[in-house]
N, C-alpha and C positions, 0 to 999 in steps of 0.2 A: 427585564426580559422574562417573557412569558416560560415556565419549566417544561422542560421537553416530553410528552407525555411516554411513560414506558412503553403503552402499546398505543399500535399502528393503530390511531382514527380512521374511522370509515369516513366516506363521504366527499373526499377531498379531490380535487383536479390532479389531470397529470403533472402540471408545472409545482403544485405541492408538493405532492408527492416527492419529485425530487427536487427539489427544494429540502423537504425532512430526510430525505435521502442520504443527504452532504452533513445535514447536522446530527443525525443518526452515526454516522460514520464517524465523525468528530471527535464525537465521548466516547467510540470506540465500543457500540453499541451494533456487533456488525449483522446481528438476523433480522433485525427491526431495518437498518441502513437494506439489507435484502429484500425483504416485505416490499417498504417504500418507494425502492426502485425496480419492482416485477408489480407493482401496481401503476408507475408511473408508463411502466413500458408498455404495457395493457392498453389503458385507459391514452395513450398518446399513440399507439398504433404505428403509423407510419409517419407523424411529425417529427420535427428535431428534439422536441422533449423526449419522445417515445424514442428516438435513438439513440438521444443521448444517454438514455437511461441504461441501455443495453449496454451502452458502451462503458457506462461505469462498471456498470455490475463484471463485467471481463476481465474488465482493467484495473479497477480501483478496491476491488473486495474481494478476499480470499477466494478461492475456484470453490472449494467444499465449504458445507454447511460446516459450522464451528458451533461448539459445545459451549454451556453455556460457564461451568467452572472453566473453557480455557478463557472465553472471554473476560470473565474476572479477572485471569491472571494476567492475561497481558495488558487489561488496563492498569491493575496493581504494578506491575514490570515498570508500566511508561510513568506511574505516578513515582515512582520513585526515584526516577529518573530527574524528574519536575524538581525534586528534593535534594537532590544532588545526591544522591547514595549510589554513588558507580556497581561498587558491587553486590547492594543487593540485588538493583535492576539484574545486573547480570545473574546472579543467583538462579532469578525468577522465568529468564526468558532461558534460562539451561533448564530447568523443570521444563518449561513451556514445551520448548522441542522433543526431550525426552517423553512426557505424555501424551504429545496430540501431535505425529509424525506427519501428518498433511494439512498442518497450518501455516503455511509459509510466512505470514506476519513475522512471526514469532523468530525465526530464521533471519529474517531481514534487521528488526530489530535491533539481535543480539549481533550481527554485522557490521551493524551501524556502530555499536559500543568499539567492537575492535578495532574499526577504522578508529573512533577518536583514540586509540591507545595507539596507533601505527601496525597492528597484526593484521596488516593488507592481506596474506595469507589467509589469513586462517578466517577472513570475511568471505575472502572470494570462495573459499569452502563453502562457508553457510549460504553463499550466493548463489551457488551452485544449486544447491539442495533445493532453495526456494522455488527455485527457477526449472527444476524438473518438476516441481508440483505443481506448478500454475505460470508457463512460458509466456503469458500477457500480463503478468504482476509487473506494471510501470517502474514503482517504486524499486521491486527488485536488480530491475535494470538501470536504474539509475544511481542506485548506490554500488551496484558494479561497475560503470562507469568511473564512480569517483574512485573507489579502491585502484582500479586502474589508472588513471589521470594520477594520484599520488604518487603512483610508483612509475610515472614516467613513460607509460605503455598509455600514448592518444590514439594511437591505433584501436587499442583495443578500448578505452573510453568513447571513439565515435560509433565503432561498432553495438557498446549496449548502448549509446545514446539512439543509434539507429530502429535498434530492435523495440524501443520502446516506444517510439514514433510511427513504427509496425502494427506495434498495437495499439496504440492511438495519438494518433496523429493530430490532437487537437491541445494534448499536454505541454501547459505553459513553462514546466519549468525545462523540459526536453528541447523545448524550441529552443530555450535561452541559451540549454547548455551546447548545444546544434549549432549555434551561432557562437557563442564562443571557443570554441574546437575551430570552429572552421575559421579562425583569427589567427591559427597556429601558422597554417597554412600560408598565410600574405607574408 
């Protein structure tokens, strides 16, 4: 596999673009992941590429531009996680929050840790946070979901399932969980 190059090439189609978009975003590379898909939106205009691009960039990547030390750190945060080091990740994504207070990543993240410890609380806090910073952050809304759904509130699980399907409505794992909520129901 070809290495992903640090900066944004010129010269590429809109379906590249996002294309590099998605694998930008991957490593966790999110200005280049921005670049890639405000080049894709551009250059695809009003096609599905070009809205889809839009649609990522709302949905799928932080609302504000991010720094390039927090970017480091929350890919360090997530490698360590890879490692199984529960508490440095955590360590790391409590720095994160603490110095870059409108990166919501970072928030959802360290949510995601609580949830696997059972601090449904104290997720739905950081859920909260993320969630005043960027109200189309998918992911935010879906690990509110589950923090809810563990604690036996589907009410309130279909509801972020909803709001995440608000913001876009084309998200595979929102649909799945859409349809399994509404299984409670039968």
């Amino acid at each position: 596999m070809e290495a992903l190059p640090r900066d944004v090439p010129e010269g590429l189609t809109a379906p590249d673009y996002y294309r590099l978009a998605h694998q930008y975003k991957r490593v966790g590379w999110i200005e280049q992941a921005r670049d890639s898909s405000n080049l894709a939106s551009e250059l695809g205009a009003e096609t599905d590429v070009g809205k889809a691009a839009r649609l990522f960039l709302k949905t799928k990547l932080p609302k504000y531009p991010v720094p390039l030390l927090a970017e480091q750190l929350y890919i360090e945060g997530f490698n360590q996680l890879a490692t199984g080091d529960i508490d440095e990740s955590k360590a790391i994504f409590e720095e994160l929050i603490k110095d870059y207070t409108d990166f919501e990543w970072g928030y959802g993240q360290l949510a995601v840790l609580y949830i696997q410890e059972g601090d449904n609380g104290k997720a739905r806090e950081l859920l909260k946070i993320a969630l005043d910073i960027n109200p189309d952050y998918v992911n935010g809304w879906l690990h509110m979901a589950q923090a809810n759904g563990l604690e036996l509130d589907f009410e309130g699980a279909k509801y972020c399932v909803g709001m995440a399907l608000k913001s876009d409505p084309t998200d595979a794992l929102a649909i799945a969980l859409k349809q399994e909520l509404a299984k409670l129901d039968e």
